[in-house]
Structures are given as structure tokens and as C-alpha cells.
PyMOL CGO cylinders between C-alpha atoms (Angstrom):
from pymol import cmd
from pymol.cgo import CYLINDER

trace = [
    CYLINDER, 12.50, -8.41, 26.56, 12.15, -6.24, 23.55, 0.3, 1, 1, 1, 1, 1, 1,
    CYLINDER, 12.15, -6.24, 23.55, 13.62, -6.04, 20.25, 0.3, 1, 1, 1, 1, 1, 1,
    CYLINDER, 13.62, -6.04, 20.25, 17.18, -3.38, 20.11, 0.3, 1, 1, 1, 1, 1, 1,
    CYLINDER, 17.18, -3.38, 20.11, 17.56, -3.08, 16.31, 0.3, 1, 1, 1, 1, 1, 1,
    CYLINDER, 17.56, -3.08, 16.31, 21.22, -2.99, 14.81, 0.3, 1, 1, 1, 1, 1, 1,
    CYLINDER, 21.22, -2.99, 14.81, 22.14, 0.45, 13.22, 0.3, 1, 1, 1, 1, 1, 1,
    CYLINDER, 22.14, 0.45, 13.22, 21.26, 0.62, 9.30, 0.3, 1, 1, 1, 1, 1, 1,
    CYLINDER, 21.26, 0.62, 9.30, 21.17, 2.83, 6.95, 0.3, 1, 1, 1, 1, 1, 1,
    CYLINDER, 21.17, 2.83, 6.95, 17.77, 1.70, 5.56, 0.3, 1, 1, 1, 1, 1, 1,
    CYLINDER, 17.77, 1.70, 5.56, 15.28, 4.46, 7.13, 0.3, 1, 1, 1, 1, 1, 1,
    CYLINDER, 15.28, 4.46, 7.13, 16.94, 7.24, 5.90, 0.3, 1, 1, 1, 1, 1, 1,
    CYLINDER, 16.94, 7.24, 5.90, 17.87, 5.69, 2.02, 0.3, 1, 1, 1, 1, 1, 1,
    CYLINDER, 17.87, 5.69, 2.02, 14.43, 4.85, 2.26, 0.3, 1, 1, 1, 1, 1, 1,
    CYLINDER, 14.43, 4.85, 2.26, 12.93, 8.25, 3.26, 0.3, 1, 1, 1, 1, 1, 1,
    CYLINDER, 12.93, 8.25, 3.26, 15.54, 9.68, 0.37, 0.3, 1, 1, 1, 1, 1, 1,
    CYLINDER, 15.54, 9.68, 0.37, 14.01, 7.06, -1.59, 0.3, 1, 1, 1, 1, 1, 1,
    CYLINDER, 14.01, 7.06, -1.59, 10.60, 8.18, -1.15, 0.3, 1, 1, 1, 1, 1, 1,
    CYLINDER, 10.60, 8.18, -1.15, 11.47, 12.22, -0.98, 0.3, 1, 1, 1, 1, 1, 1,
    CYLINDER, 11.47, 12.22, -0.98, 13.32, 11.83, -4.39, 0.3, 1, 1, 1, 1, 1, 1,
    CYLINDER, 13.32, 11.83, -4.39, 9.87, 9.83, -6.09, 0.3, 1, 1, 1, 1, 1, 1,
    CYLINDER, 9.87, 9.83, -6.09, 7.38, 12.80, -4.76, 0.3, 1, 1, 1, 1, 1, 1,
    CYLINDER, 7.38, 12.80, -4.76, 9.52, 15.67, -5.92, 0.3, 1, 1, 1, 1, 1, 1,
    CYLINDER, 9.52, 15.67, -5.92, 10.45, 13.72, -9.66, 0.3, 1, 1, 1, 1, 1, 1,
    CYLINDER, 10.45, 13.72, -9.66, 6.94, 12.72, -9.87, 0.3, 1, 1, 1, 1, 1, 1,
    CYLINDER, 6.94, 12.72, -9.87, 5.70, 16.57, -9.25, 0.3, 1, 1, 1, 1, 1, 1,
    CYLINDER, 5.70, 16.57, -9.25, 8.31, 17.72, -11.60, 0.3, 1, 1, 1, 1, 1, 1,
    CYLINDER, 8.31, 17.72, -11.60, 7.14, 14.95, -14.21, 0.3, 1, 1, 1, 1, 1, 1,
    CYLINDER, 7.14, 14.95, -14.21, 3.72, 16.23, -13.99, 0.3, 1, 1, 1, 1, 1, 1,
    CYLINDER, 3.72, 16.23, -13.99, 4.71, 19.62, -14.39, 0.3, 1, 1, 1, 1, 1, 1,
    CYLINDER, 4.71, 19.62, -14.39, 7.06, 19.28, -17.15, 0.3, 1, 1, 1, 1, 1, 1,
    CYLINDER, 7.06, 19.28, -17.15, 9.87, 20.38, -15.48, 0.3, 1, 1, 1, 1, 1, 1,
    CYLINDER, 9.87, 20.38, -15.48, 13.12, 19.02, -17.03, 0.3, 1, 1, 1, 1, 1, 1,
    CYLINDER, 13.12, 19.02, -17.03, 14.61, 16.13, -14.90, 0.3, 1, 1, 1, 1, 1, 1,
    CYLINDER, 14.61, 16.13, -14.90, 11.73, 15.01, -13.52, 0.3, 1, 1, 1, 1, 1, 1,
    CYLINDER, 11.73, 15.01, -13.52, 11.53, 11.69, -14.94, 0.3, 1, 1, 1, 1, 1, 1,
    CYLINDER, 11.53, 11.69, -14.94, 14.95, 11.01, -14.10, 0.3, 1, 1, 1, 1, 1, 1,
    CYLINDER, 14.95, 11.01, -14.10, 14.35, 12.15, -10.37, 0.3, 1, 1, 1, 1, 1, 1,
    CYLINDER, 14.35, 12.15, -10.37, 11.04, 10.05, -10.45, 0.3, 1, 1, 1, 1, 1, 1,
    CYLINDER, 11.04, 10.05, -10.45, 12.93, 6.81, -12.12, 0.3, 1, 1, 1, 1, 1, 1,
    CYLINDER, 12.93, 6.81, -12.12, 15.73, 7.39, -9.05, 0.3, 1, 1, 1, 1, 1, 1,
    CYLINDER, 15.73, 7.39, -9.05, 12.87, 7.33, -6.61, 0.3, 1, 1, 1, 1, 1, 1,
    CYLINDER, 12.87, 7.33, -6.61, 11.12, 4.44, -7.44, 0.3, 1, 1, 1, 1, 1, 1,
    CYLINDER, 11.12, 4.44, -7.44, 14.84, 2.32, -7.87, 0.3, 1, 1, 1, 1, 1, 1,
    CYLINDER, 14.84, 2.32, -7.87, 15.82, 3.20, -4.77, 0.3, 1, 1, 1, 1, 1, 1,
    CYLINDER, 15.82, 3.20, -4.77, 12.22, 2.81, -2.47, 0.3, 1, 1, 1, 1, 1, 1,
    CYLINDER, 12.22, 2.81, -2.47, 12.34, -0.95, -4.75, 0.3, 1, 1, 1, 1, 1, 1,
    CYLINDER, 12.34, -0.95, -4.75, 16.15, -1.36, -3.80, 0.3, 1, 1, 1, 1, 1, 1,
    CYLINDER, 16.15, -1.36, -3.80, 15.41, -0.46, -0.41, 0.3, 1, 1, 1, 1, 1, 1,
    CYLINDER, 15.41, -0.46, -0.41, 12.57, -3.05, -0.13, 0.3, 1, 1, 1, 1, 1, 1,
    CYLINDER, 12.57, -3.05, -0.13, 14.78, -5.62, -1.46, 0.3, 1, 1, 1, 1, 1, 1,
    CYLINDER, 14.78, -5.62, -1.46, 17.98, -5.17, 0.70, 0.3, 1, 1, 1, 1, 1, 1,
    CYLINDER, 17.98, -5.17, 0.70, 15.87, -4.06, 3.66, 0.3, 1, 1, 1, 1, 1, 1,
    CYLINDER, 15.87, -4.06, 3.66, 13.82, -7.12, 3.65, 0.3, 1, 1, 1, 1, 1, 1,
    CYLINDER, 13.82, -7.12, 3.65, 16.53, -9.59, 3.22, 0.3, 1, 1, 1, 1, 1, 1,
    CYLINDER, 16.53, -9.59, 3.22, 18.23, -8.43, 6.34, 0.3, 1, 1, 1, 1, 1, 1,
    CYLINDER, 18.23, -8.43, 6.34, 15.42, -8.90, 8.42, 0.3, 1, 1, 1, 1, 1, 1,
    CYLINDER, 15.42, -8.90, 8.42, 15.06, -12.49, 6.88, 0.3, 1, 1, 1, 1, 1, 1,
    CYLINDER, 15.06, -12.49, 6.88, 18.67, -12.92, 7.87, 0.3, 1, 1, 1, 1, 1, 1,
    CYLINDER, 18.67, -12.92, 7.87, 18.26, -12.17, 11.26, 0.3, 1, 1, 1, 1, 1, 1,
    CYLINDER, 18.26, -12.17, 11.26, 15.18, -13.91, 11.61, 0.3, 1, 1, 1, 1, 1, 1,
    CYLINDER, 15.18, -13.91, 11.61, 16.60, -17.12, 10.07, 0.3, 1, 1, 1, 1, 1, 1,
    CYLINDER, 16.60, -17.12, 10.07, 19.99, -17.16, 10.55, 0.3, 1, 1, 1, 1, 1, 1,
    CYLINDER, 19.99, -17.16, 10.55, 20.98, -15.14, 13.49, 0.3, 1, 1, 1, 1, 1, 1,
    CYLINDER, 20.98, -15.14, 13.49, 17.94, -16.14, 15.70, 0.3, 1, 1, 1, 1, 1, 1,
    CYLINDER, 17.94, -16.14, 15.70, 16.93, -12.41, 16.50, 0.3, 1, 1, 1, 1, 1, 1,
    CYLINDER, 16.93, -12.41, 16.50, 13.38, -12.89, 16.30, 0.3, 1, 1, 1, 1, 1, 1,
    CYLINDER, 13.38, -12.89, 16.30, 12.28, -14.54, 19.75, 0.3, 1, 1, 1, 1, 1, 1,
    CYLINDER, 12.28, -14.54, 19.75, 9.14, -15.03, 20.51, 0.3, 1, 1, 1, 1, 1, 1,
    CYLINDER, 9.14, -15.03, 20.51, 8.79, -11.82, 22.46, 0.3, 1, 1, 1, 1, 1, 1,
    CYLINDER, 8.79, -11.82, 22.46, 9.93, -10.05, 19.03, 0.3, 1, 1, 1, 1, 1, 1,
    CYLINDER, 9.93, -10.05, 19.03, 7.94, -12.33, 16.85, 0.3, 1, 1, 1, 1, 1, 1,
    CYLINDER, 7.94, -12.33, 16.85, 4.81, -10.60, 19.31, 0.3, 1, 1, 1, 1, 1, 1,
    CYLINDER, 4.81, -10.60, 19.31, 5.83, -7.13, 19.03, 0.3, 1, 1, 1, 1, 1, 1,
    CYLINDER, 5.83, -7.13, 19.03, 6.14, -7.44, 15.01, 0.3, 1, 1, 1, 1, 1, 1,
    CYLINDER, 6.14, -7.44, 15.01, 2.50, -8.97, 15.05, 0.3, 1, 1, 1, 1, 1, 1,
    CYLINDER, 2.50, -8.97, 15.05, 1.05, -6.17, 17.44, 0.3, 1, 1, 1, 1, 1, 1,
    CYLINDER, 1.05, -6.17, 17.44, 2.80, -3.66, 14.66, 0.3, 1, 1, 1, 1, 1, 1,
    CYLINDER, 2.80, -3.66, 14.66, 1.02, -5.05, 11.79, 0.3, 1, 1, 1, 1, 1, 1,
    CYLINDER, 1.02, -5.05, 11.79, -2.36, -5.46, 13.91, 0.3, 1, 1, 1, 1, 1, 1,
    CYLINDER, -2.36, -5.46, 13.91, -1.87, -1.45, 14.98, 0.3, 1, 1, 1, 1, 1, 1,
    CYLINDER, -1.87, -1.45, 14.98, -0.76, -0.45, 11.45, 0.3, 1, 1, 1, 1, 1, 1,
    CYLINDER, -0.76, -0.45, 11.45, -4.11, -2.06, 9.93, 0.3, 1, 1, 1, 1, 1, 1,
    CYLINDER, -4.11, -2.06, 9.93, -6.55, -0.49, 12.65, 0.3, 1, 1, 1, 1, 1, 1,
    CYLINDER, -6.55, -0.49, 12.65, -4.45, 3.03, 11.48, 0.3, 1, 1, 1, 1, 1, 1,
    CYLINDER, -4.45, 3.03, 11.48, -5.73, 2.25, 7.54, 0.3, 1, 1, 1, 1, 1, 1,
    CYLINDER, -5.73, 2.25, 7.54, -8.87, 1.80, 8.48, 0.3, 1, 1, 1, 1, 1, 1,
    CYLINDER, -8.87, 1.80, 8.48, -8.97, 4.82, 10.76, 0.3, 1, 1, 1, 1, 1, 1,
    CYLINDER, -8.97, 4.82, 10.76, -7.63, 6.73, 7.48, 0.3, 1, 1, 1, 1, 1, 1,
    CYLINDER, -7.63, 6.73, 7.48, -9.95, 5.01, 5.68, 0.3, 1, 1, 1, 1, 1, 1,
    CYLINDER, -9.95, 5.01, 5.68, -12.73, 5.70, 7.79, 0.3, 1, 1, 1, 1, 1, 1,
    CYLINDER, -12.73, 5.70, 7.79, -11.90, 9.39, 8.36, 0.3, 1, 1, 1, 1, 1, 1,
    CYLINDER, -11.90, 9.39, 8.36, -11.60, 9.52, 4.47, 0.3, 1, 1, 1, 1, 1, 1,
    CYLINDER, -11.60, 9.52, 4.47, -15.40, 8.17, 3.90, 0.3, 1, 1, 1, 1, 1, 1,
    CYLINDER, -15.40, 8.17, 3.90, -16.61, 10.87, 6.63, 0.3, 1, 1, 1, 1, 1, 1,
    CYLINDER, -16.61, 10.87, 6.63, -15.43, 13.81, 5.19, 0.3, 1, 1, 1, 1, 1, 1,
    CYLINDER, -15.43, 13.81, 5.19, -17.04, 12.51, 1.72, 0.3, 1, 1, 1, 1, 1, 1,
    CYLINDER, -17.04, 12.51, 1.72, -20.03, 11.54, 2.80, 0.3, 1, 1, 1, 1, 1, 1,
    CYLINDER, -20.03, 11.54, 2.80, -20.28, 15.37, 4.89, 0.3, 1, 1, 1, 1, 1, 1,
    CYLINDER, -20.28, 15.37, 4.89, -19.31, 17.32, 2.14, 0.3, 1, 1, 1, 1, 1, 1,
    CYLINDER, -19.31, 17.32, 2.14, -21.82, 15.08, -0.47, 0.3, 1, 1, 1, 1, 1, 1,
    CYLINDER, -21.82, 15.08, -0.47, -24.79, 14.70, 1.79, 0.3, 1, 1, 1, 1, 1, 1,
    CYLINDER, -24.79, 14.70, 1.79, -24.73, 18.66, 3.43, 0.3, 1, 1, 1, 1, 1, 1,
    CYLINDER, -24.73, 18.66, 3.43, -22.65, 20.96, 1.08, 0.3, 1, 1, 1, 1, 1, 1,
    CYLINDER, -22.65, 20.96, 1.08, -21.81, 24.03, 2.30, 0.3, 1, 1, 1, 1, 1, 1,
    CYLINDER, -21.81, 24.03, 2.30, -22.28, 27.67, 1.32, 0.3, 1, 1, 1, 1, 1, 1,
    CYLINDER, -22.28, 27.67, 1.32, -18.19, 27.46, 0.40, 0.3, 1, 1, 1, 1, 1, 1,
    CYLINDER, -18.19, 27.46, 0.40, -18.79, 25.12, -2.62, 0.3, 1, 1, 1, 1, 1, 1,
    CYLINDER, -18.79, 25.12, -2.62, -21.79, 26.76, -3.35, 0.3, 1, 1, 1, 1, 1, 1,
    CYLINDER, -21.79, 26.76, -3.35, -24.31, 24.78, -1.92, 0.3, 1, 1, 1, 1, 1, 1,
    CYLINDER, -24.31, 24.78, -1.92, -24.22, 21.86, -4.21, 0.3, 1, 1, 1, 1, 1, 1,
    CYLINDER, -24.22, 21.86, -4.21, -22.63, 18.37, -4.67, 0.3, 1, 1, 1, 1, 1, 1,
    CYLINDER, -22.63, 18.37, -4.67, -20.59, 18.00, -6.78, 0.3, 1, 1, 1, 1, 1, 1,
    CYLINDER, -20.59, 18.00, -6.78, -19.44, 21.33, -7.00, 0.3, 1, 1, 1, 1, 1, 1,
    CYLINDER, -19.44, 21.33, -7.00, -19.54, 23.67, -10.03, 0.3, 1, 1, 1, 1, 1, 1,
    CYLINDER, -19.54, 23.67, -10.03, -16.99, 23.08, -12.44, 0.3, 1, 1, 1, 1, 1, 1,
    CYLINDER, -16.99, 23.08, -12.44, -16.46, 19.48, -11.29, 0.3, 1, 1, 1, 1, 1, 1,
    CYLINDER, -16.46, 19.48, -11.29, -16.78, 16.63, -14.39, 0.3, 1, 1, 1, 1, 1, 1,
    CYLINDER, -16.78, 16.63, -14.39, -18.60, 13.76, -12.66, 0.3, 1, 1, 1, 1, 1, 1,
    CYLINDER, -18.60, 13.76, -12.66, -17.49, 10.27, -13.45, 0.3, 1, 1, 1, 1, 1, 1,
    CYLINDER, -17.49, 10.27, -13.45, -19.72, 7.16, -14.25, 0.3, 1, 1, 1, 1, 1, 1,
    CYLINDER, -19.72, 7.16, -14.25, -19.94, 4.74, -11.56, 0.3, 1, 1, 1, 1, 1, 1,
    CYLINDER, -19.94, 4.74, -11.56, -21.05, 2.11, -14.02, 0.3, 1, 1, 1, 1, 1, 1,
    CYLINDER, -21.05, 2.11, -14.02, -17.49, 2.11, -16.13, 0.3, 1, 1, 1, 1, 1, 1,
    CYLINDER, -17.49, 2.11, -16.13, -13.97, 2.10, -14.60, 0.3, 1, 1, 1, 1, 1, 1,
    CYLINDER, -13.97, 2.10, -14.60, -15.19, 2.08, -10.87, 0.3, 1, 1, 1, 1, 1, 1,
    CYLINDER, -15.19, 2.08, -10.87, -17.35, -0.46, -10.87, 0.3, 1, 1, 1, 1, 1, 1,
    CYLINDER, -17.35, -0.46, -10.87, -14.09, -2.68, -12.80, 0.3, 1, 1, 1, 1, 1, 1,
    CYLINDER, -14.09, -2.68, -12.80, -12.02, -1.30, -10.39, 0.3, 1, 1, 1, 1, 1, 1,
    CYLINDER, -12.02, -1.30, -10.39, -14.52, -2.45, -7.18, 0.3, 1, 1, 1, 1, 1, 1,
    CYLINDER, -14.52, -2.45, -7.18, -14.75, -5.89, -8.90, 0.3, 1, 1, 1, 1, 1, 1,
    CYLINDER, -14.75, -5.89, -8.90, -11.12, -6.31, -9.09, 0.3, 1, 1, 1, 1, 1, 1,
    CYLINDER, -11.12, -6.31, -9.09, -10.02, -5.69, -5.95, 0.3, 1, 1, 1, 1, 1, 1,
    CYLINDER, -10.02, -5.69, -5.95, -13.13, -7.74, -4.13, 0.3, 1, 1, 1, 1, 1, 1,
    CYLINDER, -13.13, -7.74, -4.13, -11.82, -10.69, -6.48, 0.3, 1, 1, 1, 1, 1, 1,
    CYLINDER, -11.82, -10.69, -6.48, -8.51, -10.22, -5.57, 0.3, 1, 1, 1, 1, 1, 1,
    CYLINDER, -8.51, -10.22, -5.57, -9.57, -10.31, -1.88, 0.3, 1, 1, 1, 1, 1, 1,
    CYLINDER, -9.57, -10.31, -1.88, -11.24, -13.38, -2.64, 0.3, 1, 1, 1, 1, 1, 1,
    CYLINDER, -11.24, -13.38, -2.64, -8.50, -15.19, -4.48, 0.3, 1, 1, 1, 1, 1, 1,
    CYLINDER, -8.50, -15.19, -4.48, -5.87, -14.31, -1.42, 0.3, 1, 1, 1, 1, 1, 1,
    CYLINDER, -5.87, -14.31, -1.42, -8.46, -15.66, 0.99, 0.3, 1, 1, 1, 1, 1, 1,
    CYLINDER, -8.46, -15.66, 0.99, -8.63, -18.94, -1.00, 0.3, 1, 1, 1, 1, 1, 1,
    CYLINDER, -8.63, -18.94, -1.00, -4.46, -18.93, -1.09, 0.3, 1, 1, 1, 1, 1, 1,
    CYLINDER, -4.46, -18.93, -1.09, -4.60, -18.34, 2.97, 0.3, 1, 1, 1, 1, 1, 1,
    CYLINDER, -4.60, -18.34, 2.97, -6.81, -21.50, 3.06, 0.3, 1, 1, 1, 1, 1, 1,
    CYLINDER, -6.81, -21.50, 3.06, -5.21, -23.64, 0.77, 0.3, 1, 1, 1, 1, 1, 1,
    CYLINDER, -5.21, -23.64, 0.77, -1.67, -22.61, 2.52, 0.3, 1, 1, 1, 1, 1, 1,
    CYLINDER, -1.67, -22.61, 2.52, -2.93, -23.47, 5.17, 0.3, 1, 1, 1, 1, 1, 1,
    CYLINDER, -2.93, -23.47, 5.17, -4.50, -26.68, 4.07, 0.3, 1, 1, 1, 1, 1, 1,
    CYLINDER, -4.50, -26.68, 4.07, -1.34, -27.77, 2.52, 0.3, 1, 1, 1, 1, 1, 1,
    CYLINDER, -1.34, -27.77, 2.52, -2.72, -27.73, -0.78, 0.3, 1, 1, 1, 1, 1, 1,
    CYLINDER, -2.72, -27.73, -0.78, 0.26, -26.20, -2.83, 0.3, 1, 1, 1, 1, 1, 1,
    CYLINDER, 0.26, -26.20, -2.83, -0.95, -25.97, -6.31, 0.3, 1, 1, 1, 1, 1, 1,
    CYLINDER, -0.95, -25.97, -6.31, -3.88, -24.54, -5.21, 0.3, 1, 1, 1, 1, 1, 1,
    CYLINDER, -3.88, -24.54, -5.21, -1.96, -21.85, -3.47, 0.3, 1, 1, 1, 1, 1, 1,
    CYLINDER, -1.96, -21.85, -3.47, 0.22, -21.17, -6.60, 0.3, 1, 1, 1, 1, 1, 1,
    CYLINDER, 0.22, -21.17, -6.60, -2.98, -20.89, -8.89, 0.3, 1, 1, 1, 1, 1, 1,
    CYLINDER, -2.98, -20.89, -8.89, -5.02, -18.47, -6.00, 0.3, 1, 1, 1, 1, 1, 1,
    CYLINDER, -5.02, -18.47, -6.00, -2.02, -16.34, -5.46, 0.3, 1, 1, 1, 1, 1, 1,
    CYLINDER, -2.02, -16.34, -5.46, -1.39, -16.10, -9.40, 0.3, 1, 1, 1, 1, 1, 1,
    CYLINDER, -1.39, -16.10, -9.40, -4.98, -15.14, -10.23, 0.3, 1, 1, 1, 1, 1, 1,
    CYLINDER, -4.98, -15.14, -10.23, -4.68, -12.49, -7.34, 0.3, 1, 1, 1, 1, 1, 1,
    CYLINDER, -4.68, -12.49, -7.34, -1.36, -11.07, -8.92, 0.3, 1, 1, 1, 1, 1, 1,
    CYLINDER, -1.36, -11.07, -8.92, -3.58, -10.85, -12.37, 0.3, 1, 1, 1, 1, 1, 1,
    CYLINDER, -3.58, -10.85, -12.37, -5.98, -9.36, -10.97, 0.3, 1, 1, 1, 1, 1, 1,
    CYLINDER, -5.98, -9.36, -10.97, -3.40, -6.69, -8.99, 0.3, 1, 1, 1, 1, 1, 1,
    CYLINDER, -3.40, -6.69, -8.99, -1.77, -6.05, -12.11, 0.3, 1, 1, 1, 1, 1, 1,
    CYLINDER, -1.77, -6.05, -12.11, -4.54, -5.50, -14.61, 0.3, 1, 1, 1, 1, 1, 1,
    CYLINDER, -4.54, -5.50, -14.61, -6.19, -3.22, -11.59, 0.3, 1, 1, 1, 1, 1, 1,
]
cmd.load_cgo(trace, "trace")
């Protein structure tokens, strides 16, 4: 009644993946020598991981018939559990902000921001940035509607504003 996965060697080329792109991109930062090179190899692998990774599942789900409905459930209770865990994260992330802004302690010395800290503008990049992604949320809502309304150029022209609007974010 549950979903036995066939070995693959995805996880761990993945977590490689991903463990090569952290250290290369701290060594890039740092100036360290090979630390572009390390951070390229990360981010080709976690992409060729994606890629390969994804098309198996596809293949199993449309070709080998692997995804009954009992899987098809436990896939949708992963994505519904792995959204309520963002915006725990999420959640947990405003809290200690809004703690440490609203009641500073003596250990920062009593004062938000603390000394020494350059303050950004809210009115300049953030407030772009804000824009952009409530846009983009917008835009992917109207793609999920037209989808679903069968409206197919409409869909193309929703999800391509929403990729503009990822990429110039």
C-alpha cells in the first residue's frame, strides 16, 4: 500500500552536489583558489541531478505505472507537509526578528539595529523586490486558472510574465 522506491544513486550525487556548491561558494567568497571551479561543479551537478532525477520519476509515473493512486496520495501529503515546514521556517524566522527589533537586549547593546550595522532603505531594492515576487504570485495564480480553464495561450503568456518577473528578481 505504499510506495518501495528502486535503488538510485540520486540522493547521494545530489547531497555531493549540494556539499561541493557550499564549500566552492565559501571558497569563492574567500578567495581561495579553486573555488569557482568547486562552485561551477556544484551547481552542474545539483542542475544535472534535477534533470536526470526528475525524468526517472516521470518514467515511472508514465511509463511503468508506479504511481497508484495510493502513491499519487503520499506524494501530495509530502508536498502539503513540506509547505506547512516553510512556513514554520518562515514563521520562526519573522519571530526572532521581530524579538530582537521590538525588545533588544543588553547583548547588542540595547538598540535596534545594532551599532555598527548600515541600515538599508526600504523604499529602494526591497520594496522592487516585494513587488516582484507578489506579481509573480499573481501571474502563476492567473496560469493555475487559465490551465485550468483550458485557456492555453493565456497560460503560456501568465507563466512567461512570471518567469520575467523570477528572473529579473
Amino acid at each position: 500500500p505504499f510506495h518501495l522506491v528502486d535503488p538510485s544513486p540520486w540522493p547521494i550525487v545530489a547531497s555531493m552536489g549540494a556539499l561541493s556548491l557550499t564549500i566552492g561558494g565559501v571558497m569563492f567568497m574567500h578567495n581561495y583558489s579553486g573555488g569557482g571551479q568547486l562552485l561551477s561543479l556544484g551547481v552542474i551537478t545539483v542542475l544535472y541531478v534535477m534533470g536526470t532525477w526528475w525524468r526517472d520519476i516521470i518514467r515511472e509515473a508514465a511509463f511503468e505505472g508506479q504511481h497508484t493512486s495510493v502513491v499519487q496520495e503520499g506524494l501530495r501529503l509530502g508536498m502539503i507537509l513540506f509547505i506547512v515546514s516553510e512556513v514554520m521556517f518562515f514563521f520562526a524566522f519573522f519571530w526572532a526578528f521581530f524579538t530582537s527589533s521590538l525588545t533588544p537586549v543588553f547583548n547588542i547593546g540595547g538598540v535596534w539595529p545594532p551599532v555598527g550595522i548600515e541600515v538599508i532603505s526600504p523604499w529602494g531594492l526591497p520594496l522592487l523586490n516585494t513587488i516582484l515576487l507578489l506579481s509573480s504570485g499573481a501571474t502563476v495564480t492567473w496560469a493555475h486558472h487559465a490551465i485550468v480553464g483550458g485557456l492555453k495561450q493565456e497560460a503560456q503568456t501568465s507563466l512567461y510574465l512570471t518567469l520575467t518577473f523570477a528572473i529579473y528578481f
